[in-house]
Backbone as a chain_set.jsonl record, in Angstrom:
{"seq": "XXXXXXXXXXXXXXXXXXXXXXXXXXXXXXXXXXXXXXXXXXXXXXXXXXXXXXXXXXXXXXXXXXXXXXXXXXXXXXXXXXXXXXXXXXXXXXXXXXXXXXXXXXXXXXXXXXXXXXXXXXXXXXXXXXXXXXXXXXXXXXXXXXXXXXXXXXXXXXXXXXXXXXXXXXXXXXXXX", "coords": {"N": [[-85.131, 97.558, -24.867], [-86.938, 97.495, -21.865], [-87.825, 99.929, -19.623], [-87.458, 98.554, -16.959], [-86.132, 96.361, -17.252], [-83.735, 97.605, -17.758], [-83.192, 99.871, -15.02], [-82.836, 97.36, -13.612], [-80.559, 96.2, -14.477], [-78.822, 98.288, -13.437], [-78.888, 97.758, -11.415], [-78.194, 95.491, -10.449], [-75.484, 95.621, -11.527], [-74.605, 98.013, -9.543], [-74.341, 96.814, -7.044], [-72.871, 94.182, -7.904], [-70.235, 95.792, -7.873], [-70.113, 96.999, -5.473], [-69.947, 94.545, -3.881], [-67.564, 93.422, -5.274], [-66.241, 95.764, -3.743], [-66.034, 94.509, -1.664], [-64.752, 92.582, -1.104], [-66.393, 90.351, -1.766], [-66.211, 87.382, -2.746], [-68.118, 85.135, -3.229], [-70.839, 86.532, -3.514], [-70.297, 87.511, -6.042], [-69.548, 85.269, -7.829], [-72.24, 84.624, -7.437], [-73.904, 86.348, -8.867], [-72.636, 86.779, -11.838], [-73.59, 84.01, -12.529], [-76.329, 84.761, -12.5], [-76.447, 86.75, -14.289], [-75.313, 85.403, -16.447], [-77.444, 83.54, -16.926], [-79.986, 84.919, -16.959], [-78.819, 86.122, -19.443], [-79.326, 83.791, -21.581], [-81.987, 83.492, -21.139], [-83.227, 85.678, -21.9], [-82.027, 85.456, -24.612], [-83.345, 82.38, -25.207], [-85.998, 84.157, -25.033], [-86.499, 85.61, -26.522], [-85.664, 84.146, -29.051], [-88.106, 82.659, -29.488], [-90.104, 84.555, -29.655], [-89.51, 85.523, -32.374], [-89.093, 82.769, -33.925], [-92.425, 82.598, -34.041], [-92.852, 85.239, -35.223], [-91.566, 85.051, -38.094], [-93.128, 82.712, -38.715], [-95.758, 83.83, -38.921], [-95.65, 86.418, -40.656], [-94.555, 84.499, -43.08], [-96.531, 83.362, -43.641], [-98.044, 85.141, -44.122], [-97.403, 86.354, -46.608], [-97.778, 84.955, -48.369], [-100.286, 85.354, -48.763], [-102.401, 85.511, -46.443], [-103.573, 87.544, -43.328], [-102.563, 88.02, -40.862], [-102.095, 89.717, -38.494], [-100.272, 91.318, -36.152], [-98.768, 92.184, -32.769], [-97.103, 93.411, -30.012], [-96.028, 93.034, -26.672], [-93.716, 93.935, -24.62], [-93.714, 94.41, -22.112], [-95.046, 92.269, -19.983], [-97.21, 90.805, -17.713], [-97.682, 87.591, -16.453], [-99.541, 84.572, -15.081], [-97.825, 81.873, -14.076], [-98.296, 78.494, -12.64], [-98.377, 79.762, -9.107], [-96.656, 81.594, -9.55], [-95.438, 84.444, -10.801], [-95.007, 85.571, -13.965], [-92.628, 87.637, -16.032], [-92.538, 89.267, -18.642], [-92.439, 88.926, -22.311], [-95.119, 89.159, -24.644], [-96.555, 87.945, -27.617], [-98.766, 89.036, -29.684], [-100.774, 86.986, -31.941], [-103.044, 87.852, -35.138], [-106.254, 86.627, -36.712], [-108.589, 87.825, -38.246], [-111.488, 87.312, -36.326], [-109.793, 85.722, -34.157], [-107.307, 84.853, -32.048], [-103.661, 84.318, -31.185], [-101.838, 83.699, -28.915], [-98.093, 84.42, -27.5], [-96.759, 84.202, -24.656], [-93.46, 84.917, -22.736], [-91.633, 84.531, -20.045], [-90.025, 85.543, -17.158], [-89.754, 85.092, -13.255], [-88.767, 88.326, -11.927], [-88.956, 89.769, -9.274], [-88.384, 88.447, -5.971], [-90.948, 88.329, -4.685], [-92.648, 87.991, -7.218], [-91.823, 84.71, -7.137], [-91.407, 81.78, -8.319], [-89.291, 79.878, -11.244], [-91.194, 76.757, -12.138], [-90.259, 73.885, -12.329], [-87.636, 73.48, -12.744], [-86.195, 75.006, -15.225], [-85.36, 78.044, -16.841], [-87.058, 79.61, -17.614], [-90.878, 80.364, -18.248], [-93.188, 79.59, -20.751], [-96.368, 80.347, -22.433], [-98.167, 79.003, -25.034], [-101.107, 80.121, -26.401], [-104.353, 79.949, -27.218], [-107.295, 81.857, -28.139], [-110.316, 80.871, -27.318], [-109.624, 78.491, -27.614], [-108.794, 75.935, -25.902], [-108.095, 72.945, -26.205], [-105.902, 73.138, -27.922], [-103.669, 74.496, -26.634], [-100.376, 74.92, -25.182], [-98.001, 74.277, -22.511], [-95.12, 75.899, -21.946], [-91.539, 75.456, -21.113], [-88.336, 77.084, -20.981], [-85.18, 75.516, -20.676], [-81.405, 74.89, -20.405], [-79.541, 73.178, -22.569], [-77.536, 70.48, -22.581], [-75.727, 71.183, -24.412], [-75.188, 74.327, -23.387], [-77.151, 75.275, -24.207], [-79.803, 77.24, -24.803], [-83.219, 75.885, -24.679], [-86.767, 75.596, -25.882], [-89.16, 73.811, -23.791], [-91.894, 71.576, -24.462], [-94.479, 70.893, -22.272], [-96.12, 68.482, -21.567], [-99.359, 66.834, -20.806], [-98.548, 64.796, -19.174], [-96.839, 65.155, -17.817], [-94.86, 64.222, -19.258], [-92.159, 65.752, -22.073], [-91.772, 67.334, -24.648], [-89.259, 68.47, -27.732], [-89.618, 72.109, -28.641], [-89.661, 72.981, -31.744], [-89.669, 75.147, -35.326], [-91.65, 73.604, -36.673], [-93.564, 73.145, -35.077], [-94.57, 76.034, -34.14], [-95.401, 76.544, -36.737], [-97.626, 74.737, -37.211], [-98.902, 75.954, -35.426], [-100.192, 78.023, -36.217], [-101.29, 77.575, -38.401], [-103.385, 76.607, -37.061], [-104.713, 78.708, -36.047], [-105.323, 80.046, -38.609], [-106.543, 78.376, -39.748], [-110.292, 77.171, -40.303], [-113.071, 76.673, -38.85], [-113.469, 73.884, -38.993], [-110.752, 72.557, -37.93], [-111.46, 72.593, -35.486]], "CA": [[-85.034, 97.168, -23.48], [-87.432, 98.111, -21.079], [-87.655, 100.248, -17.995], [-87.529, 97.495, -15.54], [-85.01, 95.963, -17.594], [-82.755, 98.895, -17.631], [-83.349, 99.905, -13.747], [-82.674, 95.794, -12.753], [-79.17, 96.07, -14.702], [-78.44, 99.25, -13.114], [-78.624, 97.321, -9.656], [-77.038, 94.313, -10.489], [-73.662, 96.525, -11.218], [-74.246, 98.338, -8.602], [-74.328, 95.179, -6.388], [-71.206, 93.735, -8.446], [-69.258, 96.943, -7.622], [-70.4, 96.945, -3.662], [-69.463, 92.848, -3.824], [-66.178, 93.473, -5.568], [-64.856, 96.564, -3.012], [-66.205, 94.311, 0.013], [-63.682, 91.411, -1.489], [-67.151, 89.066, -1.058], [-66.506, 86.187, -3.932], [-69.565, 84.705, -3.379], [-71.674, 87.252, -3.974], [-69.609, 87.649, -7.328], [-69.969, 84.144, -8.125], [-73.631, 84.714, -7.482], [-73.983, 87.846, -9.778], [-72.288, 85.993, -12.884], [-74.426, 83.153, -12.835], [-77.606, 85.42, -12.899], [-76.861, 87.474, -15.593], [-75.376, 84.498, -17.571], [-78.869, 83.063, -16.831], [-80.481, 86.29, -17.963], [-78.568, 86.218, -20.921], [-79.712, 83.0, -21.844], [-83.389, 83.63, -20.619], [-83.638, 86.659, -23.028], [-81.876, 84.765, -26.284], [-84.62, 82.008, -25.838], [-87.845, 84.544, -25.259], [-86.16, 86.321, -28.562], [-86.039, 83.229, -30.302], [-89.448, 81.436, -29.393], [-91.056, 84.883, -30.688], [-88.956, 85.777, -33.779], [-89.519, 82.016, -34.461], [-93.359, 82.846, -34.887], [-93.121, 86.077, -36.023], [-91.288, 84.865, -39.055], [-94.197, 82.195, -39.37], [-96.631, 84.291, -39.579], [-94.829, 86.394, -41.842], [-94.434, 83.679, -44.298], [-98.187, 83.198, -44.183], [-98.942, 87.098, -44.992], [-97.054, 86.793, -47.924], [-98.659, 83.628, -49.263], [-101.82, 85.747, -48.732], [-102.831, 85.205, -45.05], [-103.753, 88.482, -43.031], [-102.157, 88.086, -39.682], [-101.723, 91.133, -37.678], [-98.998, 91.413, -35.07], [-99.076, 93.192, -31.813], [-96.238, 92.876, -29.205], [-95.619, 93.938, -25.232], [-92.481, 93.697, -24.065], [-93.96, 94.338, -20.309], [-96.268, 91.434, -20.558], [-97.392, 89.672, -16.422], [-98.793, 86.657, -16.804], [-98.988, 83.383, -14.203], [-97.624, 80.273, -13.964], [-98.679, 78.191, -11.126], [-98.607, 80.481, -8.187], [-95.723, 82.708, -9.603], [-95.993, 85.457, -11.521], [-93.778, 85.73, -14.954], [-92.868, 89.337, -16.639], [-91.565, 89.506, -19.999], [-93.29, 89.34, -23.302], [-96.381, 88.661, -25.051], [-96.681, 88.441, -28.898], [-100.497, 88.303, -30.687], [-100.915, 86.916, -33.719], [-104.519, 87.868, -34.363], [-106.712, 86.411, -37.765], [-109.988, 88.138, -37.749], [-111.68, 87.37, -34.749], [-109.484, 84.808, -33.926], [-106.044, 85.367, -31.693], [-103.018, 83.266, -31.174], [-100.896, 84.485, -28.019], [-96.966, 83.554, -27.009], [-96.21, 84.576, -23.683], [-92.467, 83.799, -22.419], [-90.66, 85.13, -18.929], [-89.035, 84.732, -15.46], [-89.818, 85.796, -12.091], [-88.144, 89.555, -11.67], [-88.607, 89.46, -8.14], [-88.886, 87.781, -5.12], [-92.642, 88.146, -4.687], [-93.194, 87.107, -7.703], [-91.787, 83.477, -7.052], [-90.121, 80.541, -9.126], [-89.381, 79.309, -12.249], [-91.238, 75.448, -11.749], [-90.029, 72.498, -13.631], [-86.215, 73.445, -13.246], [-85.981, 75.817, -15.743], [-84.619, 79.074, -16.981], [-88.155, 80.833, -17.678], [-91.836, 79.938, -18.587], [-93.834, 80.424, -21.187], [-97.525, 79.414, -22.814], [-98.839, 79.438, -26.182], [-102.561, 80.166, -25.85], [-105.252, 80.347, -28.991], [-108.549, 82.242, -28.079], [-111.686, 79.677, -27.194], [-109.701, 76.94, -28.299], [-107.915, 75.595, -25.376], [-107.296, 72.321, -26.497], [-104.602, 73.708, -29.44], [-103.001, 75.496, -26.267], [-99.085, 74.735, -24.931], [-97.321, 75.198, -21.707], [-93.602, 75.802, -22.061], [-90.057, 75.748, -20.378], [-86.943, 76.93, -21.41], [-84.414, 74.989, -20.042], [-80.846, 74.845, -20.572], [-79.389, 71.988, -23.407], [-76.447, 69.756, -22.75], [-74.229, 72.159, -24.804], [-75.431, 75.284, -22.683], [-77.624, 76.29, -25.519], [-81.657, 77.397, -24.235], [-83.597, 75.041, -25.31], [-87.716, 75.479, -25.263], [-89.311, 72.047, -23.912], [-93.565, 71.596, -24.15], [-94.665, 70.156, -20.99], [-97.369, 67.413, -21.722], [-100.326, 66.376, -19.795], [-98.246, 63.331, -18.14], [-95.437, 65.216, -17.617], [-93.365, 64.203, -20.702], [-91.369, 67.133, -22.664], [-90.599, 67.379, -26.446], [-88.564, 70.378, -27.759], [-90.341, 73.306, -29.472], [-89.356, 73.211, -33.184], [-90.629, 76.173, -35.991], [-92.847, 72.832, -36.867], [-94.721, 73.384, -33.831], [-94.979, 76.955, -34.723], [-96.369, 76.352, -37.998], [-98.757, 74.132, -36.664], [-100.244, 76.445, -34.159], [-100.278, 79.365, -37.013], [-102.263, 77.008, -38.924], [-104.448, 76.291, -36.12], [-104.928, 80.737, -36.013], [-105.631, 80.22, -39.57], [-107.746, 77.332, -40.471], [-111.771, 77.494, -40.036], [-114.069, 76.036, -37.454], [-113.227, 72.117, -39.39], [-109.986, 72.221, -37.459], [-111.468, 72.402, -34.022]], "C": [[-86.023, 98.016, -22.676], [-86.933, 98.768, -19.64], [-86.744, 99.432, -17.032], [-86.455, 96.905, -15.908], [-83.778, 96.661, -17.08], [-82.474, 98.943, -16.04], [-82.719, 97.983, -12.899], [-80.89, 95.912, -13.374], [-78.354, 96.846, -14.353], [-77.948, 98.463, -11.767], [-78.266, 96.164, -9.254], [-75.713, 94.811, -10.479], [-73.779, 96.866, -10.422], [-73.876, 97.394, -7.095], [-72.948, 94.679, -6.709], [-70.097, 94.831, -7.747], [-69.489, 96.735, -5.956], [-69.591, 95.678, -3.166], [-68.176, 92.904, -4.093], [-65.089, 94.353, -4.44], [-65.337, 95.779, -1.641], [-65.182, 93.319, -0.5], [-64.858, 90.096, -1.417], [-67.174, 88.195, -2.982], [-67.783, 85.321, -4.192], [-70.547, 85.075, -4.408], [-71.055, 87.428, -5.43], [-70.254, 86.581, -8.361], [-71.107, 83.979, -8.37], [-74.536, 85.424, -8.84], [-73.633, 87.37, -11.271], [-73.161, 85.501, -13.071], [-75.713, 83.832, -13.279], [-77.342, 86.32, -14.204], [-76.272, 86.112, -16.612], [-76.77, 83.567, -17.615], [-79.814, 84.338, -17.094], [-80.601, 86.141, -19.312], [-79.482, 85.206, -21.364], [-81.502, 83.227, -21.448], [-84.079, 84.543, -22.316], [-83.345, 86.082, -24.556], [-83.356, 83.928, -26.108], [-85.803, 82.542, -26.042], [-87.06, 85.096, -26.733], [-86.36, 85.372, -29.155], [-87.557, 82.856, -30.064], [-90.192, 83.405, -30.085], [-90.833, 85.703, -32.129], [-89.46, 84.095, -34.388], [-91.255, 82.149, -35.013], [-93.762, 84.701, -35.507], [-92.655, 86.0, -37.28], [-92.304, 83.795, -39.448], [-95.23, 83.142, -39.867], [-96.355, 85.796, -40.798], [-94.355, 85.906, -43.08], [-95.562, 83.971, -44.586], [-98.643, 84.402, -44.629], [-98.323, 87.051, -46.675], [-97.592, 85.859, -49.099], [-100.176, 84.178, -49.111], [-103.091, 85.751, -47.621], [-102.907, 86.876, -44.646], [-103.703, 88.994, -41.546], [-101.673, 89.189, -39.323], [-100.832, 90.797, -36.482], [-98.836, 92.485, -34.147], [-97.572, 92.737, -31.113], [-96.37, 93.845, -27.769], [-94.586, 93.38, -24.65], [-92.599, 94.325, -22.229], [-94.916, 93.622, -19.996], [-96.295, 90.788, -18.885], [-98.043, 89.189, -17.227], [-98.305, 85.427, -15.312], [-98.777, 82.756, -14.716], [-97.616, 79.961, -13.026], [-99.186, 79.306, -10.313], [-97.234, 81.543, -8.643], [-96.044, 83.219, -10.335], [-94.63, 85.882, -12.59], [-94.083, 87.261, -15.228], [-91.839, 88.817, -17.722], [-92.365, 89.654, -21.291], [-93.77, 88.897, -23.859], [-96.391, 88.729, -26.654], [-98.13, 87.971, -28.83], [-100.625, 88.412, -31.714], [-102.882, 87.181, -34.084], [-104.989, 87.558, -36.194], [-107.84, 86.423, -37.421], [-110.24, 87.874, -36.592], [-110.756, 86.783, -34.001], [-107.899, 85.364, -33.168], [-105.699, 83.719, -30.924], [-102.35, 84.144, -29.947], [-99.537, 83.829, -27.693], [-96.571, 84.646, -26.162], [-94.826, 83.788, -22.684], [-92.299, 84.797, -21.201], [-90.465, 84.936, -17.902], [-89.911, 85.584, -14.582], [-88.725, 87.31, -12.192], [-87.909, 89.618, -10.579], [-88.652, 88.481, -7.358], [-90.398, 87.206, -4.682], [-93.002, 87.738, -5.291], [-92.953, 85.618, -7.864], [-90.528, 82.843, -7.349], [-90.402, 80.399, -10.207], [-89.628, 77.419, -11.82], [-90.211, 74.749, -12.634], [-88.36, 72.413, -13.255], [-85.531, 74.257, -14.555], [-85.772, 77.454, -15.783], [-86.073, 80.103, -16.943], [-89.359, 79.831, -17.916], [-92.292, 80.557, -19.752], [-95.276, 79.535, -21.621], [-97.467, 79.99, -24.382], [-100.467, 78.907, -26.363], [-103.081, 80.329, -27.292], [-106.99, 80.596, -27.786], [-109.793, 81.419, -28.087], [-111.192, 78.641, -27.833], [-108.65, 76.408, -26.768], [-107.131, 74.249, -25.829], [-105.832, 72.576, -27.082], [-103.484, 74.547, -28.033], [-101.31, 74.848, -25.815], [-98.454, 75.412, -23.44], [-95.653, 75.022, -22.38], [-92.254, 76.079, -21.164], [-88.947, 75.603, -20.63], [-85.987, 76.651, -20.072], [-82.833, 75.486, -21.109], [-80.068, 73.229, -21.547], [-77.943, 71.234, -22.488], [-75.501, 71.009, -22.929], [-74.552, 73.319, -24.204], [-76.282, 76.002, -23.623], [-79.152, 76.656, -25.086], [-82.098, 76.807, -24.942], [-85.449, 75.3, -24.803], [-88.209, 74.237, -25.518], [-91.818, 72.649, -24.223], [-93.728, 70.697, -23.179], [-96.223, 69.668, -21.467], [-98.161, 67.508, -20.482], [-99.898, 65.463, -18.697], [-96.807, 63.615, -17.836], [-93.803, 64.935, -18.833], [-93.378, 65.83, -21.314], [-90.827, 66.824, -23.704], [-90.183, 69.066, -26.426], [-89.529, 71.284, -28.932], [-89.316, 73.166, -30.809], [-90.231, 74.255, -33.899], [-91.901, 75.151, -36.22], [-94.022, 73.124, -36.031], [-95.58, 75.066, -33.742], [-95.553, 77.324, -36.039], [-97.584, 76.132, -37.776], [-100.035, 74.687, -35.956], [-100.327, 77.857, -35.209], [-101.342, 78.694, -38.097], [-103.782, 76.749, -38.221], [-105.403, 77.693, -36.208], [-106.053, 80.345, -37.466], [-106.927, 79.738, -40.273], [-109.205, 77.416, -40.036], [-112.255, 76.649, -38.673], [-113.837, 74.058, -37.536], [-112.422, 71.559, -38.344], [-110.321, 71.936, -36.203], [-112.551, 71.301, -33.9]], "O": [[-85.946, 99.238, -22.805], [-86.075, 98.381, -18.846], [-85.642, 99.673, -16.538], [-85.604, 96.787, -15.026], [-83.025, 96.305, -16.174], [-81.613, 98.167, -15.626], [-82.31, 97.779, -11.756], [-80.016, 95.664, -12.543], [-77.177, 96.63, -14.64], [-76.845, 98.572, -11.23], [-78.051, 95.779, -8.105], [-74.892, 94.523, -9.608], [-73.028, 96.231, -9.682], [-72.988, 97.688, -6.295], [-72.013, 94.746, -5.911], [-69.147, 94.393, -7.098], [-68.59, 96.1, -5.405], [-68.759, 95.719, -2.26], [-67.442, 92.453, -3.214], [-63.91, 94.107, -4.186], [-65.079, 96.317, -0.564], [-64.327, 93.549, 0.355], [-64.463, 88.977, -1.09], [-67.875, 88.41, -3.971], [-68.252, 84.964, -5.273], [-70.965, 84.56, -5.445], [-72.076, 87.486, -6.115], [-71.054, 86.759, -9.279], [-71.404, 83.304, -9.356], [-75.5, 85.028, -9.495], [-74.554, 87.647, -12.039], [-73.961, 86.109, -13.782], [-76.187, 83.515, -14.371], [-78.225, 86.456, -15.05], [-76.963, 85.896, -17.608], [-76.921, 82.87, -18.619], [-80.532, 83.941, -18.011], [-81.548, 86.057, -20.094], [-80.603, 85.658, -21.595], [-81.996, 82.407, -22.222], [-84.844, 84.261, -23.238], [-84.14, 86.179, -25.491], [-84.385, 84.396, -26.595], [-86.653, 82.053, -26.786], [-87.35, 84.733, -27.873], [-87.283, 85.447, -29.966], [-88.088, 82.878, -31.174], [-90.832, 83.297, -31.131], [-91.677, 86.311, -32.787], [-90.235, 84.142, -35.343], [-91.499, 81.876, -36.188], [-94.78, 85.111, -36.064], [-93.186, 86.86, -37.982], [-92.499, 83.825, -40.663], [-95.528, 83.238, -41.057], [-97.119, 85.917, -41.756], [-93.863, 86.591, -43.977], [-95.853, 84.684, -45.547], [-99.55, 84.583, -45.441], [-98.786, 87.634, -47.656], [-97.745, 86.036, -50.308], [-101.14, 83.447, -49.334], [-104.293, 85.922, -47.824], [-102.387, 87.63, -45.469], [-104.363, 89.902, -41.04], [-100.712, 89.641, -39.944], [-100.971, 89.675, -35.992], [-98.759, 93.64, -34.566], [-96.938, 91.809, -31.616], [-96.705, 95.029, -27.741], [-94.673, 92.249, -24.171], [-91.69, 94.559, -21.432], [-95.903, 94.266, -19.641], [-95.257, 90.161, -18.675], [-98.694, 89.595, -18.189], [-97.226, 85.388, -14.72], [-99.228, 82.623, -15.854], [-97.1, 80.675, -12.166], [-100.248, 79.845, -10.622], [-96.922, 82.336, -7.754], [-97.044, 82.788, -10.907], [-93.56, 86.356, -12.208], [-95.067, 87.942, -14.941], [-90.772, 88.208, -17.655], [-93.051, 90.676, -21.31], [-93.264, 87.797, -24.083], [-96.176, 89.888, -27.011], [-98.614, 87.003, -28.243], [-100.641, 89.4, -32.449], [-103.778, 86.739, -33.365], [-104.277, 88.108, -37.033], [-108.372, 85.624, -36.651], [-109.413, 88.102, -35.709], [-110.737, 87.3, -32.884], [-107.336, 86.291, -33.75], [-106.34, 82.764, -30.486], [-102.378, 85.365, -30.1], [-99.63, 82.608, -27.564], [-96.158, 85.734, -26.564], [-94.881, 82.699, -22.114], [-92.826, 85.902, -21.338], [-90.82, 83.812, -17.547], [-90.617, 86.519, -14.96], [-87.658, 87.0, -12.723], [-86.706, 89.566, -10.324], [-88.974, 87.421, -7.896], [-90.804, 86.069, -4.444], [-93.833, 86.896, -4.95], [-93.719, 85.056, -8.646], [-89.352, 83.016, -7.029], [-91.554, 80.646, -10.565], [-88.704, 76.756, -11.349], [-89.51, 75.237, -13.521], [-87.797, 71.337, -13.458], [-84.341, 74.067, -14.807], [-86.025, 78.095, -14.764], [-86.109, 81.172, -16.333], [-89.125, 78.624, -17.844], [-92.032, 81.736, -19.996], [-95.411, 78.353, -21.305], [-96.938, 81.015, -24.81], [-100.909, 77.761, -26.436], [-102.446, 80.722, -28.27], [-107.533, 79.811, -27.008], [-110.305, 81.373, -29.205], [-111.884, 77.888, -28.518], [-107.483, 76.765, -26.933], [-105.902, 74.22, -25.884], [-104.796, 72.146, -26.575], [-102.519, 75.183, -28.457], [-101.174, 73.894, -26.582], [-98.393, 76.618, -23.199], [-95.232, 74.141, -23.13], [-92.193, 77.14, -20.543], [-88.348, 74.527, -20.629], [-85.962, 77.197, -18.968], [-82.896, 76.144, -22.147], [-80.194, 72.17, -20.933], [-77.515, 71.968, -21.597], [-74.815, 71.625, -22.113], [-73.652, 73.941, -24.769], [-76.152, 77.21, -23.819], [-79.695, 75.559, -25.214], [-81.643, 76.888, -26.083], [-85.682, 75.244, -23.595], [-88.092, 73.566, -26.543], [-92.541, 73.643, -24.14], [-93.078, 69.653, -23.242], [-97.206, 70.384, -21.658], [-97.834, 68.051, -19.427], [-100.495, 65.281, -17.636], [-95.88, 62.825, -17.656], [-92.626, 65.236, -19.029], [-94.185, 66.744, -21.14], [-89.76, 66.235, -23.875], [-90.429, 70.1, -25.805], [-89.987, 70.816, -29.974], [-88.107, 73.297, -30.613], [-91.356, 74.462, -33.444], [-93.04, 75.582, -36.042], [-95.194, 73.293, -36.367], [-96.748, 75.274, -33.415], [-96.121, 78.393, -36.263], [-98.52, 76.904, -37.984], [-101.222, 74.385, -35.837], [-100.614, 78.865, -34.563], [-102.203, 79.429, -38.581], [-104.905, 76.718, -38.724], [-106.618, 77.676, -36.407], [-107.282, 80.359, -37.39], [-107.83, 80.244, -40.94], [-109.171, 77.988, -38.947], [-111.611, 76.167, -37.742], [-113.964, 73.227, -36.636], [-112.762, 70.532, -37.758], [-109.645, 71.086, -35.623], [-112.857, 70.855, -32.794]]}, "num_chains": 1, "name": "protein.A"}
């Protein structure tokens, strides 16, 4: 857990506790929802980059030579807001794969667009085509769900397939592009 992490959960209780001896339900009500939207924020960035860190992981052992970096204090934009959370790089020789997922922290920095829980992209180094925006949303059964946001607005769901795919993309020579 980071800093900022740490320090933001410090002042949410303290908030809860202030909210609870004023008797304000609201604010209670309020306070719940955000950290159960937290919670859920943080399971999907965990999954979307354990999902490719176990790809590329497969591929090292089949003989691939993917290196793995991570920042767990990662800005990046979306739109006009400004996400914080974390960055993995998959990197094959010159070549780098990036998955950046996370929310607004503060105010200044904005919104989550689309209606969702967080943002994220999956970027590949001078290849933009191969690249991905993303938004975890919430499923039906309350489960985080990451969507890919198309060119026309349509949304399929992120599967490891899709993470294969773009680890292959890292992988494969100049043919693929």
């Amino acid at each position: 857990m980071s800093e900022l992490d740490e320090a933001w959960m410090l002042a949410l209780a303290e908030a809860e506790r202030r909210a609870r001896a004023a008797g304000k339900s609201d604010v209670l009500d309020y306070l719940a929802l955000r950290n159960s939207n937290d919670l859920l924020r943080q399971t999907g960035i965990t999954w979307l980059m354990e999902i490719f860190m176990s790809v590329a992981a497969e591929a090292n052992r089949s003989g691939a030579s993917v290196q793995v970096s991570r920042d767990d204090a990662h800005r990046f934009k979306s739109g006009n807001s400004t996400m914080v959370g974390r960055l993995l790089t998959l990197r094959n020789g010159v070549r780098n794969l990036f998955i950046e997922a996370g929310w607004p922290r503060q105010p200044r920095d904005g919104f989550v667009s689309g209606g969702g829980l967080a943002r994220g992209n999956i970027r590949h180094l001078g290849f933009k085509s191969a690249d991905a925006e993303l938004l975890l949303t919430k499923s039906q059964t309350g489960v985080p769900v990451w969507l890919i946001l198309g060119p026309r607005g349509d949304r399929s769901q992120l599967h490891e397939s899709i993470a294969k795919t773009q680890l292959q993309i890292l992988l494969n020579d100049s043919r693929t592009r």
